[in-house]
N, C-alpha and C positions, 0 to 999 in steps of 0.2 A: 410516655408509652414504652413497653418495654419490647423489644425487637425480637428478643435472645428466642421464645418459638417458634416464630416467622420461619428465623435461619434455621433450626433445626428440621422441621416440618420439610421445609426446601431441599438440605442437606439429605434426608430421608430419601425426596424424591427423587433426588437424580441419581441417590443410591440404587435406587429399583430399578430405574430407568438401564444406568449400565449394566449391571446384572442381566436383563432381560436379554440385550443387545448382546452381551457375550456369548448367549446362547443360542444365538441366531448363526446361521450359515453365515459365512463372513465374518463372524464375530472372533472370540479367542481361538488359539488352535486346540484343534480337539488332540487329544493324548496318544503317543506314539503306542501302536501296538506290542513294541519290543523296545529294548533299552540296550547300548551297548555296555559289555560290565568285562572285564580284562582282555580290551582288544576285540572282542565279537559280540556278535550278536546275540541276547538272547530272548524268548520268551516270557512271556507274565509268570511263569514259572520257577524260572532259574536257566532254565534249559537251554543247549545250544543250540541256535535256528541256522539252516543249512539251506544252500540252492541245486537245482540239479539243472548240470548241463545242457540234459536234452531240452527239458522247458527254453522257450521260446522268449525272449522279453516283449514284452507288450501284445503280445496276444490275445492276454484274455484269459488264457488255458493253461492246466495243468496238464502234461500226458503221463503223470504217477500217481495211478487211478488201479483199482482192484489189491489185488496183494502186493503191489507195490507200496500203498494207502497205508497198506497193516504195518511195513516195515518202517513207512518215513512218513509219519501221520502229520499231516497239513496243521499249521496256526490257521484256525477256523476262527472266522469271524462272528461271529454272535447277533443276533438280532438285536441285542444292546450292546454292542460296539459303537467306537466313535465313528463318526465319517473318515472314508478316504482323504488323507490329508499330504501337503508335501510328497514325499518320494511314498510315500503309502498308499498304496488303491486295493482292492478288493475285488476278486477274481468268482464266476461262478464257475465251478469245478463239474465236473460230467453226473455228479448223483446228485446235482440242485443246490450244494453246499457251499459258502460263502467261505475262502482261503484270502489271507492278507497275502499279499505281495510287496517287495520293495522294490521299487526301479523298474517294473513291470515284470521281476521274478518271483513267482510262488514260494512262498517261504513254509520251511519241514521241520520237525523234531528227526533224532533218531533213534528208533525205539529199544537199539543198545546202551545208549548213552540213560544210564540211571540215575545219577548224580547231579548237582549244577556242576558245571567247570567242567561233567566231559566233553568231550569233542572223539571220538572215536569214529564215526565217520568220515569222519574230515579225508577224502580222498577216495573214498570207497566208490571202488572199482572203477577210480580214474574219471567220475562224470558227478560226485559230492562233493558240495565243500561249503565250508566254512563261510557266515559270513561275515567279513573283518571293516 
């Protein structure tokens, strides 16, 4: 009798089986919203991601909300985002909108920084920066 599609058949199965399981809560980590790339942080973008001092860690909250928002526009989280994972969670901001956070800070673009690899906020007006 010959085994060999027994084992493949089986192999199959537990193939799905863990696939399935990866994709379960608990299962693999879900993928970092930002990736560190020479020393800081940055966005799915290229872009520099920035914290502001007044934000509060673990709050929950943003307080750079209005035209604030326009100048240092939030890493928004997507309704197809991965889950909150690790030092990542997900903040809902004052107009409904879902902001990533690292360490329980809301993480910014700045909407001078044009390029990847700027950083031109970095410091601005003493309560930005960079995150390293």
């Amino acid at each position: 009798m010959n085994m060999r599609p027994l084992y493949s058949l089986a192999a199959a199965a537990t193939l799905v089986a863990l696939q399935a399981c990866s994709s379960m809560p608990g299962g693999a980590t879900a993928p970092a919203p930002a990736m560190m790339t020479d020393g800081m942080l940055v966005g799915p973008n290229g872009m520099t991601l920035y914290t502001f001092d007044k934000d509060t860690a673990g709050s929950g909250k943003s307080v750079c909300n209005g035209p604030c928002a326009k100048n240092w526009p939030p890493l928004m989280a997507g309704a197809n985002s991965p889950m909150a994972s690790g030092d990542y969670s997900v903040i809902t901001r004052d107009d409904g909108g879902k902001q990533w956070a690292l360490k329980g800070k809301p993480l910014y673009y700045w909407i001078k920084d044009t390029k990847p690899g700027d950083k031109t906020g970095d410091g601005f007006n003493g309560v930005w920066r960079i995150v390293k």
